[in-house]
mmCIF file of the N, C-alpha and C atoms, coordinates in Angstrom:
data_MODEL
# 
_entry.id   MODEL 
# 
loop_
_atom_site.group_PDB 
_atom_site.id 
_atom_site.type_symbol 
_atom_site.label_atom_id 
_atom_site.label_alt_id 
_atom_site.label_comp_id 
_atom_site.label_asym_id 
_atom_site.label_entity_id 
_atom_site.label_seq_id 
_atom_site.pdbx_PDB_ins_code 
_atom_site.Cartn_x 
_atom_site.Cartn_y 
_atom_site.Cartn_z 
_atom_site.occupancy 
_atom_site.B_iso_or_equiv 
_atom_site.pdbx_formal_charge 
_atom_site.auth_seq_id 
_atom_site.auth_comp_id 
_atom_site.auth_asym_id 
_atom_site.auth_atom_id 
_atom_site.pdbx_PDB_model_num 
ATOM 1   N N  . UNK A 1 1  ? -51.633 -32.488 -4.687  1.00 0.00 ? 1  UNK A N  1 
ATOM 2   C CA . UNK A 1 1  ? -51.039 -33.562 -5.481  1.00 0.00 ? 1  UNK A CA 1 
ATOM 3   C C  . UNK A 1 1  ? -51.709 -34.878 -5.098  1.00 0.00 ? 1  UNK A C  1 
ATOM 4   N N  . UNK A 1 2  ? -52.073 -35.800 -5.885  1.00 0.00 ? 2  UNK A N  1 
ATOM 5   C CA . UNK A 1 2  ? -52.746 -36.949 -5.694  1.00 0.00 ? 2  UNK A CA 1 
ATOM 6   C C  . UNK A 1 2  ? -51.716 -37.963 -4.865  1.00 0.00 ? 2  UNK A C  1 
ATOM 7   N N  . UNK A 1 3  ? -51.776 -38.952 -4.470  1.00 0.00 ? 3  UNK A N  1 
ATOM 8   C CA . UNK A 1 3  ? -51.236 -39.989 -3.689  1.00 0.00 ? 3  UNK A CA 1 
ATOM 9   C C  . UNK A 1 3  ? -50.407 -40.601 -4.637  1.00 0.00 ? 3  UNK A C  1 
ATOM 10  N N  . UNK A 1 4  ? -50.636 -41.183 -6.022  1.00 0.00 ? 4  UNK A N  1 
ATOM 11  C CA . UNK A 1 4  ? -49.995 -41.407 -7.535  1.00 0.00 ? 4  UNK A CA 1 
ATOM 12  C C  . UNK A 1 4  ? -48.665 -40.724 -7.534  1.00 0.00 ? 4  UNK A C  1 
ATOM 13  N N  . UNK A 1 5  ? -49.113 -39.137 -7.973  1.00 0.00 ? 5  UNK A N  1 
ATOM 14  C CA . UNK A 1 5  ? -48.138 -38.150 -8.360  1.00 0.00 ? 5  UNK A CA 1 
ATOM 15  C C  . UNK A 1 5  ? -46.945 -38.073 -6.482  1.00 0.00 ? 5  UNK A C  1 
ATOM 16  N N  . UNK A 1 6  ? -47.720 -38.503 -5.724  1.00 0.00 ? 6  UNK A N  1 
ATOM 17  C CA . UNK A 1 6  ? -46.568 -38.529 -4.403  1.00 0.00 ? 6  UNK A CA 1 
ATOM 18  C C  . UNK A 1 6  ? -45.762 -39.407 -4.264  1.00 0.00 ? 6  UNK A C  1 
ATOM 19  N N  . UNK A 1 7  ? -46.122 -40.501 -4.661  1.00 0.00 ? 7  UNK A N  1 
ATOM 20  C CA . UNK A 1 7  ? -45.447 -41.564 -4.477  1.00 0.00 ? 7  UNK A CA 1 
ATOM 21  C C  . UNK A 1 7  ? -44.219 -42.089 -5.868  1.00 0.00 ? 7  UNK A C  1 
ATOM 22  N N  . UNK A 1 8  ? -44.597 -41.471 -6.891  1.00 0.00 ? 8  UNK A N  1 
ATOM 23  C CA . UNK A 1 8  ? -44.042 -41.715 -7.765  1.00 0.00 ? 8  UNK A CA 1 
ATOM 24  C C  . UNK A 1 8  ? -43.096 -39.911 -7.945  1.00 0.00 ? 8  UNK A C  1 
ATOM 25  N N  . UNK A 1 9  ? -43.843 -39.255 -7.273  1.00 0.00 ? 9  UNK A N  1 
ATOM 26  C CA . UNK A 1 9  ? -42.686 -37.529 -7.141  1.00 0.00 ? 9  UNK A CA 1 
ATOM 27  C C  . UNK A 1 9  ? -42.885 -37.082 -9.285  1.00 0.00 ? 9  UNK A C  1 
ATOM 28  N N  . UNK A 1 10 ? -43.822 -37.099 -9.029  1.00 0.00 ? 10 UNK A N  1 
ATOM 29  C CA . UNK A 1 10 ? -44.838 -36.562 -10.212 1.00 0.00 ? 10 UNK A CA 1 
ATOM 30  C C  . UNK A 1 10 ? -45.675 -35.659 -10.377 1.00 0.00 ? 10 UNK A C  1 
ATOM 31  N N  . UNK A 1 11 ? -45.725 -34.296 -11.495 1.00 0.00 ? 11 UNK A N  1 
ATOM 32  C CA . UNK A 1 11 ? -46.607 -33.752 -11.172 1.00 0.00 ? 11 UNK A CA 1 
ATOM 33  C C  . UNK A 1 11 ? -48.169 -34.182 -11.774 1.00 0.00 ? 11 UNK A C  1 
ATOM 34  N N  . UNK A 1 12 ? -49.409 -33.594 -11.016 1.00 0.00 ? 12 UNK A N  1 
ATOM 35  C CA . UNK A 1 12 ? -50.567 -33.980 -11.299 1.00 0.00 ? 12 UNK A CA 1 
ATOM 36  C C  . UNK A 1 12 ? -50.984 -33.947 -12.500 1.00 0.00 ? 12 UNK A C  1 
ATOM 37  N N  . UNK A 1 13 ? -50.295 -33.127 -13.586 1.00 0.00 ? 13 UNK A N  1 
ATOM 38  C CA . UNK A 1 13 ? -50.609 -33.211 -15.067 1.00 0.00 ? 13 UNK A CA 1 
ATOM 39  C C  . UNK A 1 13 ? -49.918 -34.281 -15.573 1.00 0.00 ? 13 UNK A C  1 
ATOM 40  N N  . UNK A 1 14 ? -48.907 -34.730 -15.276 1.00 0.00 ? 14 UNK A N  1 
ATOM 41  C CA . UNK A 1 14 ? -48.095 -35.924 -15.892 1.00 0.00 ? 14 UNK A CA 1 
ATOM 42  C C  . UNK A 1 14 ? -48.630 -37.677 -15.429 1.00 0.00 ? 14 UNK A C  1 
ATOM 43  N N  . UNK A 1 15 ? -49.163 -37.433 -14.043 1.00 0.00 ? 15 UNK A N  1 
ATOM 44  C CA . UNK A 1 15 ? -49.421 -38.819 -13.702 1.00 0.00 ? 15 UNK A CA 1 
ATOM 45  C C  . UNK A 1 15 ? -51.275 -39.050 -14.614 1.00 0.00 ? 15 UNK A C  1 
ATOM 46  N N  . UNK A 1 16 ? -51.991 -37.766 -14.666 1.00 0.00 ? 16 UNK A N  1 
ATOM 47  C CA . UNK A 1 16 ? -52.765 -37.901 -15.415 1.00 0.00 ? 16 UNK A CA 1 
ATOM 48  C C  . UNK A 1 16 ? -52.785 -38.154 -16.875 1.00 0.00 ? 16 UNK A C  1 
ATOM 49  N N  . UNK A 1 17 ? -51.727 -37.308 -17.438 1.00 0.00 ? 17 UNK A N  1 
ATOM 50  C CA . UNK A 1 17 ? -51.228 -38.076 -19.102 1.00 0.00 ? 17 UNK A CA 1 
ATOM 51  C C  . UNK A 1 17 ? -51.152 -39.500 -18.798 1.00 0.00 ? 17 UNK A C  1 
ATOM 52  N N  . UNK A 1 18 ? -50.240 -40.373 -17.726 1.00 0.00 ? 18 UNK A N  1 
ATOM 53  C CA . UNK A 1 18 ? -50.058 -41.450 -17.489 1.00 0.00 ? 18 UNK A CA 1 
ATOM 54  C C  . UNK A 1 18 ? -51.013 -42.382 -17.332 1.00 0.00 ? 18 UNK A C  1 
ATOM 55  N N  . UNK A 1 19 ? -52.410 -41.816 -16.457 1.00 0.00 ? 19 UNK A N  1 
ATOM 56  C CA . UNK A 1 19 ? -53.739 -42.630 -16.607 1.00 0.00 ? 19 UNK A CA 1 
ATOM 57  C C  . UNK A 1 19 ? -54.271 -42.602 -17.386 1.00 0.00 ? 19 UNK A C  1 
ATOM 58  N N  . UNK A 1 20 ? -54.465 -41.345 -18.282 1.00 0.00 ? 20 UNK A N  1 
ATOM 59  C CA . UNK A 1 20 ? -55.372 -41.705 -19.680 1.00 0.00 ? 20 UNK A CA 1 
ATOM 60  C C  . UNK A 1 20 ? -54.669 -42.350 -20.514 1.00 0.00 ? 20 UNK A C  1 
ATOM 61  N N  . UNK A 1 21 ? -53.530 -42.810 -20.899 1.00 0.00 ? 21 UNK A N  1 
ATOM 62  C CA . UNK A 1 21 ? -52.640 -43.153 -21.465 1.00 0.00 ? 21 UNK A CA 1 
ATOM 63  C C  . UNK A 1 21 ? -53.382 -44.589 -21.689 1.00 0.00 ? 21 UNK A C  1 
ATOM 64  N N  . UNK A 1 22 ? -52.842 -45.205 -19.670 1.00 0.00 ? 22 UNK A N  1 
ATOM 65  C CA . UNK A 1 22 ? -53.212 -46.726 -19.534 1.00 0.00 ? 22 UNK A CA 1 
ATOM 66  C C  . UNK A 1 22 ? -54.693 -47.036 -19.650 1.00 0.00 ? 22 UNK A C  1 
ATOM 67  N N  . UNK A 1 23 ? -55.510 -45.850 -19.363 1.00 0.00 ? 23 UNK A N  1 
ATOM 68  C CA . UNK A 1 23 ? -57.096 -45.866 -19.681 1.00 0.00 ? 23 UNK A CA 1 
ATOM 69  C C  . UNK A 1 23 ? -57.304 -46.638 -20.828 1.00 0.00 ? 23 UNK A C  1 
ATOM 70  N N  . UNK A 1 24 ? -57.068 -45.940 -21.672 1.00 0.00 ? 24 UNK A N  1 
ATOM 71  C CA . UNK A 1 24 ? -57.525 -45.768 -23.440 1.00 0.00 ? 24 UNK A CA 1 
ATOM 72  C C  . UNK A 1 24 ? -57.113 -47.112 -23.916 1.00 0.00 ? 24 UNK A C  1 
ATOM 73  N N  . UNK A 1 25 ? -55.683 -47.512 -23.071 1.00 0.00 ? 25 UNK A N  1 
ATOM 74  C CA . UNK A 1 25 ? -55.218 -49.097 -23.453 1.00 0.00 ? 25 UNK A CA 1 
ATOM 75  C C  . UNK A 1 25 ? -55.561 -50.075 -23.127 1.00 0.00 ? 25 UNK A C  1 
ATOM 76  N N  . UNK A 1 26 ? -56.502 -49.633 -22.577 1.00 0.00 ? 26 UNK A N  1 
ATOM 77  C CA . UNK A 1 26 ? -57.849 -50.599 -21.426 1.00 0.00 ? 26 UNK A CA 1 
ATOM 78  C C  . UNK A 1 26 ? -56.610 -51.156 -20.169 1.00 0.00 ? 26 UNK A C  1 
ATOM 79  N N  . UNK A 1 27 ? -55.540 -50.482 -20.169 1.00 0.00 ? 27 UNK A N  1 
ATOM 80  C CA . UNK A 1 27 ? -54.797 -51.444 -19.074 1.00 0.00 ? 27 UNK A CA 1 
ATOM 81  C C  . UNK A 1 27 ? -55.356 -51.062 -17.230 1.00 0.00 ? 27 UNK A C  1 
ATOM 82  N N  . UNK A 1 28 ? -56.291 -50.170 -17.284 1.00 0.00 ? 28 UNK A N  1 
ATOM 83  C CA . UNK A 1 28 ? -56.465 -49.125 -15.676 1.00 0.00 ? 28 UNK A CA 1 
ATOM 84  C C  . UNK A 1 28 ? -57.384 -49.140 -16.184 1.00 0.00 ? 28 UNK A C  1 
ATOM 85  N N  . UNK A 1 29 ? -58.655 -49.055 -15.229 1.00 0.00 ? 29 UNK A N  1 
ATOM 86  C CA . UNK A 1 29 ? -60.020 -49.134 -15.160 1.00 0.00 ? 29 UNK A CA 1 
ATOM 87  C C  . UNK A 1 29 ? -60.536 -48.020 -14.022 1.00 0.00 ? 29 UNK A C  1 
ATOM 88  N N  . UNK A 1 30 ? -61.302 -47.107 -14.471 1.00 0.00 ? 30 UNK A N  1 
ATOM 89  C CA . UNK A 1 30 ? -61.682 -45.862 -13.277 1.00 0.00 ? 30 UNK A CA 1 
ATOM 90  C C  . UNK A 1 30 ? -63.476 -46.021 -13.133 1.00 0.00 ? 30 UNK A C  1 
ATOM 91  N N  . UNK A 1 31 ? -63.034 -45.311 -11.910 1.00 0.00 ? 31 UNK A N  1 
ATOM 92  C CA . UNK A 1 31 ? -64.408 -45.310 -11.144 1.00 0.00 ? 31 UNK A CA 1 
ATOM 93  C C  . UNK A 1 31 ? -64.377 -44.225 -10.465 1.00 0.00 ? 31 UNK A C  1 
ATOM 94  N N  . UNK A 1 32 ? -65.698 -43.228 -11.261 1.00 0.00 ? 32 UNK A N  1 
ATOM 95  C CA . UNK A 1 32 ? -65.873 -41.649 -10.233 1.00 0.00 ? 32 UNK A CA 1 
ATOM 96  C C  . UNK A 1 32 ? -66.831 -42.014 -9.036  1.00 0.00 ? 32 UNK A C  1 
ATOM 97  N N  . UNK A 1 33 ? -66.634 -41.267 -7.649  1.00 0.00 ? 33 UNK A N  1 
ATOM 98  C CA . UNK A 1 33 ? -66.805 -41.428 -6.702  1.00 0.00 ? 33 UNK A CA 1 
ATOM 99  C C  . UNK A 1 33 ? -67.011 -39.305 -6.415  1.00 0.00 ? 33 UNK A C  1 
ATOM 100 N N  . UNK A 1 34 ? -68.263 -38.961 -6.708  1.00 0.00 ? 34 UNK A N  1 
ATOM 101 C CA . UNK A 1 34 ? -68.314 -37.406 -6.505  1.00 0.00 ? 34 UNK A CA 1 
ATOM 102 C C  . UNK A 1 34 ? -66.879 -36.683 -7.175  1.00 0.00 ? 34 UNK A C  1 
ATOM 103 N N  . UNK A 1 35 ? -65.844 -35.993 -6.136  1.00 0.00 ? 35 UNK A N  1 
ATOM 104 C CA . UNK A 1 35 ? -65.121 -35.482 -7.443  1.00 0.00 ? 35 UNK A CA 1 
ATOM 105 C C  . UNK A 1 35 ? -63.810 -36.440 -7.467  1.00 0.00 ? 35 UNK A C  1 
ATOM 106 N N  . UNK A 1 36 ? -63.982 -37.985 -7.018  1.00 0.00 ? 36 UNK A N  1 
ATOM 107 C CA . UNK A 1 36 ? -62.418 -38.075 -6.838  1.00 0.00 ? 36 UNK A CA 1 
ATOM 108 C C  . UNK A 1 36 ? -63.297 -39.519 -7.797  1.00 0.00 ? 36 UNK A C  1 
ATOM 109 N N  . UNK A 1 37 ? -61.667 -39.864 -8.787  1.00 0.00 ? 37 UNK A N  1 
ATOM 110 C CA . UNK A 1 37 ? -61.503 -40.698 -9.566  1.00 0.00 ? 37 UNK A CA 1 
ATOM 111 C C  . UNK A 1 37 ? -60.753 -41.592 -8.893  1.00 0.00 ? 37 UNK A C  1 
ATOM 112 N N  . UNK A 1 38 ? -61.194 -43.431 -8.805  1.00 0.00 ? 38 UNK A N  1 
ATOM 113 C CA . UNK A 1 38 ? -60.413 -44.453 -8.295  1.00 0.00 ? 38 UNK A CA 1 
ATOM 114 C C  . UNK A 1 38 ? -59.732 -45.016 -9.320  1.00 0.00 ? 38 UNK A C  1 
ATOM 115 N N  . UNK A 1 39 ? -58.676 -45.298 -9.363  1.00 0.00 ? 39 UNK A N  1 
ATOM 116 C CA . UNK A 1 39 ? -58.176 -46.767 -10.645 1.00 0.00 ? 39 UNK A CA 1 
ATOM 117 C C  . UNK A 1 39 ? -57.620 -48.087 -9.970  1.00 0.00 ? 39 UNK A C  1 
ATOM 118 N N  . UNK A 1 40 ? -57.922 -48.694 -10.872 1.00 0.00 ? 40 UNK A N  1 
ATOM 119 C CA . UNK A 1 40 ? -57.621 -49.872 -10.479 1.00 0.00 ? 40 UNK A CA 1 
ATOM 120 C C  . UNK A 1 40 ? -57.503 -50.628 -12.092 1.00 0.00 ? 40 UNK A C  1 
ATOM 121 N N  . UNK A 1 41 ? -56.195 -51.991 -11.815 1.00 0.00 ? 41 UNK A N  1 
ATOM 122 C CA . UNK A 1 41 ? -55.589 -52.479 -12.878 1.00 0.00 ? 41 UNK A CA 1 
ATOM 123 C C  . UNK A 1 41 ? -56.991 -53.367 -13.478 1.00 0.00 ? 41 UNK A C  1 
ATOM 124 N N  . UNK A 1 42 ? -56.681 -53.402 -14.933 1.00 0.00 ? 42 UNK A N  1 
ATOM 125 C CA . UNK A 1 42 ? -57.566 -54.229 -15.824 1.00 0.00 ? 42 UNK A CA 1 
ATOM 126 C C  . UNK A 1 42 ? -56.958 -55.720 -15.558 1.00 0.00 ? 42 UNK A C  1 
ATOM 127 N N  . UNK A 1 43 ? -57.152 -56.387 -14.785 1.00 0.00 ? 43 UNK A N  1 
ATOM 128 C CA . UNK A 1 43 ? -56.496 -57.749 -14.906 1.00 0.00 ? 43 UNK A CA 1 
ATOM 129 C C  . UNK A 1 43 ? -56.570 -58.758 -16.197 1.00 0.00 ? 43 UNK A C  1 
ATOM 130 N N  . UNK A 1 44 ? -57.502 -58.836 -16.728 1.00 0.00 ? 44 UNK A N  1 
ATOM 131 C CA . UNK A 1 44 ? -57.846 -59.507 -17.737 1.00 0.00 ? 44 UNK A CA 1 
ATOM 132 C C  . UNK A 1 44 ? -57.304 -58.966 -19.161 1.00 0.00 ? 44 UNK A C  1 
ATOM 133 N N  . UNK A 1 45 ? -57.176 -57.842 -19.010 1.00 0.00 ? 45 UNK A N  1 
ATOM 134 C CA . UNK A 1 45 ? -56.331 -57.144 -20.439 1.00 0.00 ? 45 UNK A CA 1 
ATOM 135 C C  . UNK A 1 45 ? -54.838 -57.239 -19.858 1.00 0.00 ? 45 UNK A C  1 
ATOM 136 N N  . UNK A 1 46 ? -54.430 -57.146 -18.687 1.00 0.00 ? 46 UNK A N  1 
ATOM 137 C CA . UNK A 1 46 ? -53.241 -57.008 -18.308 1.00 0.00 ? 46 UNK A CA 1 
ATOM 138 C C  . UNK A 1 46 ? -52.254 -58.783 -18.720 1.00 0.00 ? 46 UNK A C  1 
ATOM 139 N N  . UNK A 1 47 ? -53.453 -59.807 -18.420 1.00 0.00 ? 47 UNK A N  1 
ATOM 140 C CA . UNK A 1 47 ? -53.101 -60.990 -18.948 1.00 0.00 ? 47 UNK A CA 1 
ATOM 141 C C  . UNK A 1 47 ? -53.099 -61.488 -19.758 1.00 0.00 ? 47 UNK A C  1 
ATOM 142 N N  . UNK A 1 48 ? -53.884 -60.874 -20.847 1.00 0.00 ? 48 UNK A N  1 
ATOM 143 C CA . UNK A 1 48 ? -54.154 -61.633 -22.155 1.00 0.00 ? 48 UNK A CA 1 
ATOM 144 C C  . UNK A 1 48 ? -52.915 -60.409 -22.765 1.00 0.00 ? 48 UNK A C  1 
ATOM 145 N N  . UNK A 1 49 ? -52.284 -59.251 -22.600 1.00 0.00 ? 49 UNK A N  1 
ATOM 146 C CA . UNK A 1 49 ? -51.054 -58.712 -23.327 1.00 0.00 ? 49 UNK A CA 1 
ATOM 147 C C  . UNK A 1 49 ? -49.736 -59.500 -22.363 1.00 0.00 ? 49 UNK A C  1 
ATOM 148 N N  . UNK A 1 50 ? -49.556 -59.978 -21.133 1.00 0.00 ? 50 UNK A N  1 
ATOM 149 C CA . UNK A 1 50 ? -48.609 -60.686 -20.721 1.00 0.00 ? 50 UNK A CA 1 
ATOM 150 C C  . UNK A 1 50 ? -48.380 -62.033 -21.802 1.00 0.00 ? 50 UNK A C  1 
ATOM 151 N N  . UNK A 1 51 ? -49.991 -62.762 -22.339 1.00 0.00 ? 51 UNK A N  1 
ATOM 152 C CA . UNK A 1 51 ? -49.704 -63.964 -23.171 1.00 0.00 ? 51 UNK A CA 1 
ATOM 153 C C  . UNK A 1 51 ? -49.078 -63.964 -24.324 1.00 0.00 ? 51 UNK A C  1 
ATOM 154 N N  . UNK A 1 52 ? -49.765 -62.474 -24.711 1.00 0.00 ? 52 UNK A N  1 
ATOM 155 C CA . UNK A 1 52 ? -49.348 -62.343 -26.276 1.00 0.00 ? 52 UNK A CA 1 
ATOM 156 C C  . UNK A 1 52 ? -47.736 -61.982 -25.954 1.00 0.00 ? 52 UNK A C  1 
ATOM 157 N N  . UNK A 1 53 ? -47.591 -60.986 -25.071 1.00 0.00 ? 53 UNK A N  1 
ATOM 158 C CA . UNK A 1 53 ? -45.857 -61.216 -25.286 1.00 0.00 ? 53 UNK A CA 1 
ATOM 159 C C  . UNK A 1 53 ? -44.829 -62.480 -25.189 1.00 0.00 ? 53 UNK A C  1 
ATOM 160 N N  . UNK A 1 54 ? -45.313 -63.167 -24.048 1.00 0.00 ? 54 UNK A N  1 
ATOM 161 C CA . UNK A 1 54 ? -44.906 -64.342 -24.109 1.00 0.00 ? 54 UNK A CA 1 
ATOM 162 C C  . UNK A 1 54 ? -44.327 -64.723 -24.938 1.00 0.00 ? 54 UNK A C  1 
ATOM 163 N N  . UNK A 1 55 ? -45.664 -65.073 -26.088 1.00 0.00 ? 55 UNK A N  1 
ATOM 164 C CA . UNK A 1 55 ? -45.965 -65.908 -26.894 1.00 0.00 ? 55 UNK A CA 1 
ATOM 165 C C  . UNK A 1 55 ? -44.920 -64.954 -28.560 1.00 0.00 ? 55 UNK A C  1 
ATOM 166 N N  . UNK A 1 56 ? -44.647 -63.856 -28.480 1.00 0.00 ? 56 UNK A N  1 
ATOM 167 C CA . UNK A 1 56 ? -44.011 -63.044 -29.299 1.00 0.00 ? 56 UNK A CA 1 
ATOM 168 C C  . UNK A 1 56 ? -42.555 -63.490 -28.859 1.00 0.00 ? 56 UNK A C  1 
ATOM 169 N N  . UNK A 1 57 ? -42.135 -63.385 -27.472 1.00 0.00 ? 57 UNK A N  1 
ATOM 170 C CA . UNK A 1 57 ? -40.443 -63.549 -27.652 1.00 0.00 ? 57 UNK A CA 1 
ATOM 171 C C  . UNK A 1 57 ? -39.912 -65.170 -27.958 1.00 0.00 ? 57 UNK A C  1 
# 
């Protein structure tokens, strides 16, 4: 089980639906490293959808 799926008590097919999910929404950004995948948050997409909500309510 990945460190993700442990910490959140998830299985490894579900926390992966969960990254491609935020992938595709550009919100998580990956980086392969041989066979292990890193993510890390899109900051810049993560802020420009914080504005637009903002700016919506």
């Amino acid at each position: 089980m990945s460190s993700i799926g442990a910490k959140a008590k998830l299985s490894q097919s579900t926390v992966s639906n969960y990254l491609d999910m935020l992938q595709r929404a550009g919100l998580v950004l990956s980086e392969r490293h041989g066979k292990w995948t890193y993510y890390r948050r899109n900051e810049e997409t993560i802020q420009s959808l914080a504005e637009f909500i903002k700016g919506e309510l």
